[in-house]
N, C-alpha and C positions, 0 to 999 in steps of 0.2 A: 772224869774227862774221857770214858770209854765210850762215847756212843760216834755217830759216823763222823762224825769230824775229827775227832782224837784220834781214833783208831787210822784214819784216810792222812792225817798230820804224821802219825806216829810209822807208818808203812813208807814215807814216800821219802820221810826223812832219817830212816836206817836203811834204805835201798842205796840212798846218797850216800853211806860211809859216814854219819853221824852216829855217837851213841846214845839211844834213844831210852827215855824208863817211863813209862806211861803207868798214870794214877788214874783209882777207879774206887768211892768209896763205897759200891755195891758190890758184893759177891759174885757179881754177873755181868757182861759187856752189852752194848749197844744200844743204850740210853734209851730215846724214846722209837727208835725201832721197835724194841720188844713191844710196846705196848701199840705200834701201829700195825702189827703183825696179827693181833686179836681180830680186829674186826673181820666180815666175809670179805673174801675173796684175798682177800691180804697176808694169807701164811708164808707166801714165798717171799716174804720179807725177810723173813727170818735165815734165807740163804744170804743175805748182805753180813748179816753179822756174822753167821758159821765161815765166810769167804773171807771178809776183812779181819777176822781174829785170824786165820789160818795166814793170811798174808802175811801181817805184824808177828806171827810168831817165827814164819819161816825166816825172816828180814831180821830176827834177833831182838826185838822188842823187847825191855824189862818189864815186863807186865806185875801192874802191883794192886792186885783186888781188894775191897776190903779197906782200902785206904784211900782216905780226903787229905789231897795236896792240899797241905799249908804252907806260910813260908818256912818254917823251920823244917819241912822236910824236903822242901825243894830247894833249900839254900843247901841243906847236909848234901846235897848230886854236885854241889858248885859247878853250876850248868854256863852254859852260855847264852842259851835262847830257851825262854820258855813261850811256849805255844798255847792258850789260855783256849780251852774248849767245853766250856763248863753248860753248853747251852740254855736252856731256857725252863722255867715254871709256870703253871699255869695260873690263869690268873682269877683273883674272886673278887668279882666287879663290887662295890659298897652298896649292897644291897639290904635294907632293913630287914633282920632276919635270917639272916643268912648264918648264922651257927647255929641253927637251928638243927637238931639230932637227923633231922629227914633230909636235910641237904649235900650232899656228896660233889666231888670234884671226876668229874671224867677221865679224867687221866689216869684215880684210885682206881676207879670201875672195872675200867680194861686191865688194869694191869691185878685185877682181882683182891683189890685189897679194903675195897668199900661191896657190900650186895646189895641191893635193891631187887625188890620186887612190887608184883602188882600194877599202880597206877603209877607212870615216870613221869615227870615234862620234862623236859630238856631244853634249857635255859643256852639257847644258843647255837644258831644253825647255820653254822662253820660246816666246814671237812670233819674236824672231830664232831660236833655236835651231832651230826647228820652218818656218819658211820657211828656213832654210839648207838644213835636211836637204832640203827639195823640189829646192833649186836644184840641189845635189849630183848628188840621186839623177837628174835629166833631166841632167845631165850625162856618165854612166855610173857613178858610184860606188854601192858597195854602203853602205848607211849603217845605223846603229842609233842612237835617241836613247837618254840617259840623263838622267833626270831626279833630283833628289834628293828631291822629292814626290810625290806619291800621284797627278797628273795629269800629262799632257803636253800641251802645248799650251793652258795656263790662259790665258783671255782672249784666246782669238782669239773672233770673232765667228760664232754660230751661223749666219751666212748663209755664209760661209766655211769653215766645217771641214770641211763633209763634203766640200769640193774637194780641200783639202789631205787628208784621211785616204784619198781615194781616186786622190790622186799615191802615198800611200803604199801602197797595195796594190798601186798597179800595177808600181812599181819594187822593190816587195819591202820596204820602209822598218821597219825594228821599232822598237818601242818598249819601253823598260825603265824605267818609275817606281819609287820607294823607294829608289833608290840614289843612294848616295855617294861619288866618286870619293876614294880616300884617296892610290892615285901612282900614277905615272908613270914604268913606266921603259924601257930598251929590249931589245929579244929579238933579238940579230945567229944569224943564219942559220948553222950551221956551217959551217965552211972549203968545203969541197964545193960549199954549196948557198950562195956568196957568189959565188965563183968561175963556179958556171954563171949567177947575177942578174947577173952583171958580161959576162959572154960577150952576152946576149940584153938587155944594157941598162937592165936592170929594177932596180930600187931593192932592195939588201940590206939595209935597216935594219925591223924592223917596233918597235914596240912594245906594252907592256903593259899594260891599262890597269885597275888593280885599284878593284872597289867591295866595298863593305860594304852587306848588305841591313841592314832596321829590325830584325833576330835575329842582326847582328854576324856573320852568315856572309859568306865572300867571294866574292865575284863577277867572275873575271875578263873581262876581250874583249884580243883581240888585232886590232891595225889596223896598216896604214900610215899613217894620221893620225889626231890627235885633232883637233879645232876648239872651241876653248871659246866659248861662251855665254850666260857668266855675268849676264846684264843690264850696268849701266853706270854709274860714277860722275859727278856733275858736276864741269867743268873750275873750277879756280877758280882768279880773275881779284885780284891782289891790286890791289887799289884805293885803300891806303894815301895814296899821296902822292897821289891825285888830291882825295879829300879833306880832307887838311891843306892843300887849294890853297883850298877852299872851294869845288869842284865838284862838283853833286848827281851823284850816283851810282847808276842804276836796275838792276837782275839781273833778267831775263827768261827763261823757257825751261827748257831743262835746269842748268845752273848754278845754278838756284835748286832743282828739284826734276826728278825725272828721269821725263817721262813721254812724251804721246803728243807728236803733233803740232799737236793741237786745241789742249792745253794752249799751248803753244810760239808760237800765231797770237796766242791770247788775251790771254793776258799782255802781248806785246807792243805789240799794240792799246793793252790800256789803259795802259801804259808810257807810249807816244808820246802819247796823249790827256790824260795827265795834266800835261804841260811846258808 
């Protein structure tokens, strides 16, 4: 529960003279900050987390890394109000093929925990979708978005696009809206041409990746990787036995509704303001 909302709940509510013990089962704060921080132009994100941990700590904050609130260890605080800030996951639309070894989750990507190389498409031209493809393409990958609507890049901010459209011309980036991704499957290289990817090191697997345009025509790409970037569901936090204990119960952030970061501070804010 360390990323902006926790941490923004957990500052506002030991500034009030609450005593506060904030749970965090990574080794590390600020949820999906860190990994919004990857893409260009994005590193001064990472002053929101270096800022809102330093505030929570100055405010006295029990900071507990390392550790996933459950109930038995938030019942052991015998709290009063818990603050549920567990945000959100990303999501993997039901696509046929999709555990398929060349497909990756965006959110691994940036946060470095999935590689891809070579040929990417990018299943999904969101904010994430479309700052992946940037971070990709300065990478050395050849990338193509695929969007399933009629825009790519909806809701990025007009002070910002034309940066990002013109990362994509310079790395080559294409774009493909109206489509659908229907599967996923894989294309192995004939005996031949495994055997000399195997001599020189290089990955024998490519795959498939077929769409449907809005006239049910098909559209295939062939990649080394897909990376989906489907947007993201909220985490949810069952909170049952906390309140049959008769502990007020607050949801901040993405777990209540999935959006920016603004939303994520503010909710919090008033969260903590209202105990």
């Amino acid at each position: 529960m360390g990323g902006p909302a926790g941490l923004e709940a957990a500052r506002v509510a030991a500034t009030k003279g609450h005593e506060v013990t904030l749970f965090e089962k990574q080794n590390y704060l600020g949820g999906q900050l860190n990994i919004a921080s990857v893409p260009p132009r994005k590193i001064e994100i990472r002053r929101s987390i270096e800022d809102l941990t330093q505030a929570c700590i100055q405010a006295g904050v029990q900071i507990q890394q390392g550790r996933e609130a459950d109930t038995d260890s938030i019942l052991s605080l015998s709290p009063d109000t818990v603050i549920v800030a567990t945000g959100a996951n990303s999501f993997m639309p039901p696509i046929v093929g999709i555990d398929d070894s060349g497909v990756c989750d965006a959110w691994k990507v940036l946060a470095g925990e999935q590689k891809v190389t070579g040929r990417v498409v990018i299943i999904g031209g969101g904010i994430v979708g479309c700052e992946t493809a940037e971070y990709l393409a300065e990478q050395g990958c050849q990338v193509a978005i695929v969007e399933m609507s009629e825009e790519v890049g909806a809701g990025i901010g007009i002070t910002v696009l034309p940066s990002v459209l013109e990362t994509y011309r310079r790395y080559g980036v294409t774009q493909h809206p109206g489509l659908k991704v229907t599967r996923i499957e894989p294309n192995h290289f004939q005996e031949a041409q495994e055997q000399e990817a195997q001599k020189s090191q290089q990955s024998s697997h490519e795959i498939n990746i077929v769409c449907k345009d809005q006239q049910s025509n098909i559209v295939p790409f062939v990649a080394d990787f897909a990376v989906i970037a489907s947007g993201a569901r909220p985490q949810i936090f069952d909170s049952s036995d906390l309140l049959a204990q008769g502990i007020e119960v607050i949801e901040v952030g993405d777990c209540v509704k999935v959006a920016d970061i603004s939303h994520a501070i503010k909710t919090a804010y008033d969260a903590a303001n209202s105990i």
